[in-house]
C-alpha positions, 0 to 999 in steps of 0.5 A, a space after each residue: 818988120 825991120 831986120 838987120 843988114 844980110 851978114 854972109 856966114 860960112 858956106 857947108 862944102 860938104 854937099 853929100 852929107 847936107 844930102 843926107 842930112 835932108 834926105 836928098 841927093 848931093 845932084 839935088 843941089 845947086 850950088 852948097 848951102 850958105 849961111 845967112 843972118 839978118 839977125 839969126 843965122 840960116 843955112 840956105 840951102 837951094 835944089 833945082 825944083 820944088 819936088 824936091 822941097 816937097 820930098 825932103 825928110 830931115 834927119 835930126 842929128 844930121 841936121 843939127 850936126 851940120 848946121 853947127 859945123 857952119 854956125 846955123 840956127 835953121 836951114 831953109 830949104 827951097 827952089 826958084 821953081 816958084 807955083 805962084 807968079 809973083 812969088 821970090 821962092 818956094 821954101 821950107 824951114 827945118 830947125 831941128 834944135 826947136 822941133 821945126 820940121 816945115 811940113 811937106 806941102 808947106 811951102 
C-alpha cells in the first residue's frame, strides 16, 4: 500500500473534553490528540496503557464534535503498552461519521 508523506494537522489541547468524548479520563492521556493524515486525516490519540484501549466507550456526538474542531476524520485510540513483541501499538479506531466504533477486544 502506498500512502502519502505524514502531514501533521492540528493538535485537540482540550484533553478533558477528548476525555469524555472517549470515556476516559484527561489523567488517561499522554500528551492531547494530534491529527495525522497520509491521505486522510486521523486524531491520534495515545493513553498510558492498553486497559485503557480496551475500556474506552465513545460518545457519538462528542466524538464527532471534536474531531471536526481539529478537521479529523477518525480517531485511533491506542498505547505502546503493546501484547505482542513485535508489535509498534496497540490500537483501536472510532469514526463516528461511518459508524466505526473499534469493538473492545479489538486491538
Amino acid at each position: 500500500m502506498e500512502q502519502t508523506p505524514p502531514q501533521i494537522g492540528q493538535t485537540l489541547k482540550d484533553v478533558p473534553k477528548l476525555a469524555a468524548a472517549l470515556g476516559l479520563a484527561a489523567r488517561d492521556f499522554i500528551e492531547p490528540g494530534q491529527v495525522v493524515s497520509t491521505g486522510v486525516a486521523h486524531l491520534l490519540v495515545q493513553v498510558s496503557d492498553r486497559s485503557l484501549v480496551h475500556r474506552a466507550r465513545p460518545d457519538a456526538v462528542r466524538l464527532e464534535t471534536a474531531l471536526r474542531e481539529v478537521g479529523g476524520q477518525g480517531c485511533y485510540l491506542y498505547s505502546l503498552d503493546v501484547v505482542e513483541p513485535d508489535s509498534a501499538a496497540h490500537a483501536r479506531f472510532f469514526n463516528p461519521t461511518v459508524g466505526v466504533w473499534g469493538r473492545p477486544g479489538d486491538g
